[in-house]
N, C-alpha and C positions, 0 to 999 in steps of 0.2 A: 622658728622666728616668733616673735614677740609680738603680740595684735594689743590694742588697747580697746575698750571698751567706751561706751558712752557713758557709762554709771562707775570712772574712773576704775574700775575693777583691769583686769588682764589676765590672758592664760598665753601657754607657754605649749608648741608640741612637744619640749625636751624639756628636763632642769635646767631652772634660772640659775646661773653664776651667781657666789655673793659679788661680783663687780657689776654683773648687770643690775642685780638687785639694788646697789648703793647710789643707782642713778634714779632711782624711781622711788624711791624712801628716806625719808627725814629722820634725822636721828635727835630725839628730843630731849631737854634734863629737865624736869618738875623741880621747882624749887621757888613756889609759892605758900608752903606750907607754913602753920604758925611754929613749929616747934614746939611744940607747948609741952614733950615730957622732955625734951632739953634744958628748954628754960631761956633759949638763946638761939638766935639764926644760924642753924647749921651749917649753911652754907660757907660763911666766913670763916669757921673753926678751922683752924693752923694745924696738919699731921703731917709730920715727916716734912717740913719748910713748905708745903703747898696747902693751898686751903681746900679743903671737900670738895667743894666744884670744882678745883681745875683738876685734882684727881680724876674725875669722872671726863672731866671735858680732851682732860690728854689721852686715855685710852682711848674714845672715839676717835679722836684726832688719830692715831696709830693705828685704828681698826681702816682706816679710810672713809671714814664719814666727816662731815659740816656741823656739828653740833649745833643746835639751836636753845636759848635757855629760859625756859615761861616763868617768870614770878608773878606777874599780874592777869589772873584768871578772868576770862571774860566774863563768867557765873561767877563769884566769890566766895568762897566759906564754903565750898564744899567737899573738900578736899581735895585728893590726887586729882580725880572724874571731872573739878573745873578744870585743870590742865589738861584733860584727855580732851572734853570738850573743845575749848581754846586750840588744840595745837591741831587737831581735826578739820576745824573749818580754815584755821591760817595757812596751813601749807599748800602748797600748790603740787604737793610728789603726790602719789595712790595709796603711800602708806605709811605709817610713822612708826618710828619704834620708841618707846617708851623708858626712861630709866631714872632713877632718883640723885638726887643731890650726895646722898650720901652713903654711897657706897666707893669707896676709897681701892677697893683692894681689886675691882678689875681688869683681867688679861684681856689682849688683843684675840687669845686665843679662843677666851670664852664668849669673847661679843662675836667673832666670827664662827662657833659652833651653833650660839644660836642663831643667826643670819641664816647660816646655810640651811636650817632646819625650818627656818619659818618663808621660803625664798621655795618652799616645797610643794605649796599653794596658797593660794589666795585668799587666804581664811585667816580668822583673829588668831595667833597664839599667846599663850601667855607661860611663863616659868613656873613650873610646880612644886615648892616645897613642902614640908613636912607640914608647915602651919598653914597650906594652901597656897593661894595664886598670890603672885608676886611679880618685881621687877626680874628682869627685862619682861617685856612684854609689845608686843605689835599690833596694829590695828587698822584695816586696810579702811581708806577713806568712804566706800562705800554702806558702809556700817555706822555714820555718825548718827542717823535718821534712832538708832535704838541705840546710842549712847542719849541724846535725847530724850527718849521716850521715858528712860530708868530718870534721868534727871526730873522730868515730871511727876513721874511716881515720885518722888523724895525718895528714892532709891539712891544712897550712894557709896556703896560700896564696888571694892576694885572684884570683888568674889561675886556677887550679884552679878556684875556685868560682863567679866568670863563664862558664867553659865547665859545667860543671859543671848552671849555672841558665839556659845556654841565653839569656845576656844577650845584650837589641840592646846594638851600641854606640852611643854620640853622639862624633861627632866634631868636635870644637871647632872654629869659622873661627878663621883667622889670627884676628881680632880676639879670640879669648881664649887663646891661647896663652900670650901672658906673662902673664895672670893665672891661670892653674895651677901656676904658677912652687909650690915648696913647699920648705921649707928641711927638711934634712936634716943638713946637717952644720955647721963654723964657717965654711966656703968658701961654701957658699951663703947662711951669716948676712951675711957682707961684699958678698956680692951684692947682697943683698935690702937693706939699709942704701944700696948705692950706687943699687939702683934707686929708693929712698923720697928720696935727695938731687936724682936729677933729674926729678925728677916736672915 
């Protein structure tokens, strides 16, 4: 059975279900970012007749999550960590999960690998790639007090604040590799166009 805590935290005497999990966790898209090595709001960019958000907002939608979408950060200019902030104190679930505007190429299968892996305890996870911590990533609300704290430091990096919170990592199989894929610049938009041609 399921107990909830005072300091919105919870434990579990058995594995959480990712469905139990999906009632108690927000599923977030940061897409307050300047763009600035695109040149242009990612978000609106056109691949495959959908634009980058709703990519992202349909696989949630398919994973069985409510997507929620931050562009106006409650701290401002500070990157990703103003929406980490912002979606921390706004939600009312014990944890959110974390993902970008622009990543286009996500399976149901992969949002539900990591689910069921971070749905394993109560504790921050974050995705670990080859260039370190990245999207998806999770962050139980009890933890905003030192998302905070690093904002004070003028701390803000998304890698500071996984060591920081003592994140597991999840490390993606080969089979989701290319869908972390994330466009960042118009090099990676000609990618990501060439990968939506040979599907």
């Amino acid at each position: 059975m399921m107990q909830y805590l005072d300091n919105n935290s919870f434990f579990s005497e058995s594995k959480i279900s990712s469905n139990q999990g999906k009632d108690i966790c927000e599923a977030v898209i940061l897409a307050g970012g300047k763009s600035s090595r695109m040149g242009k709001d990612k978000c609106s960019l056109t691949l495959g007749g959908r634009t980058l958000l709703d990519h992202t907002k349909e696989a949630l939608l398919s994973a069985g999550f409510d997507p929620q979408v931050i562009v106006n950060d409650l701290l401002p200019n500070l990157g990703p960590i103003g929406g980490v902030v912002t979606a921390l104190q706004k939600t009312k679930r014990h944890c959110v999960m974390f993902l970008g505007c622009d990543m286009p190429f996500l399976s149901v299968r992969l949002l539900n690998d990591f689910f069921e892996m971070a749905m394993q305890a109560d504790t921050a996870i974050f995705s670990k790639h080859f260039k370190g911590f990245g999207f998806p990533f999770l962050i139980y609300c009890n933890e905003l007090v030192k998302v905070q704290e690093q904002i004070s430091a003028g701390e803000f990096s998304l890698q500071l604040l996984a060591k920081k919170l003592s994140a597991r990592p999840w490390l993606p199989s080969k089979l989701f590799e290319s869908q972390l894929f994330n466009i960042n610049s118009p090099e990676d938009f000609i990618e990501a166009k060439r990968r939506i041609r040979d599907r």
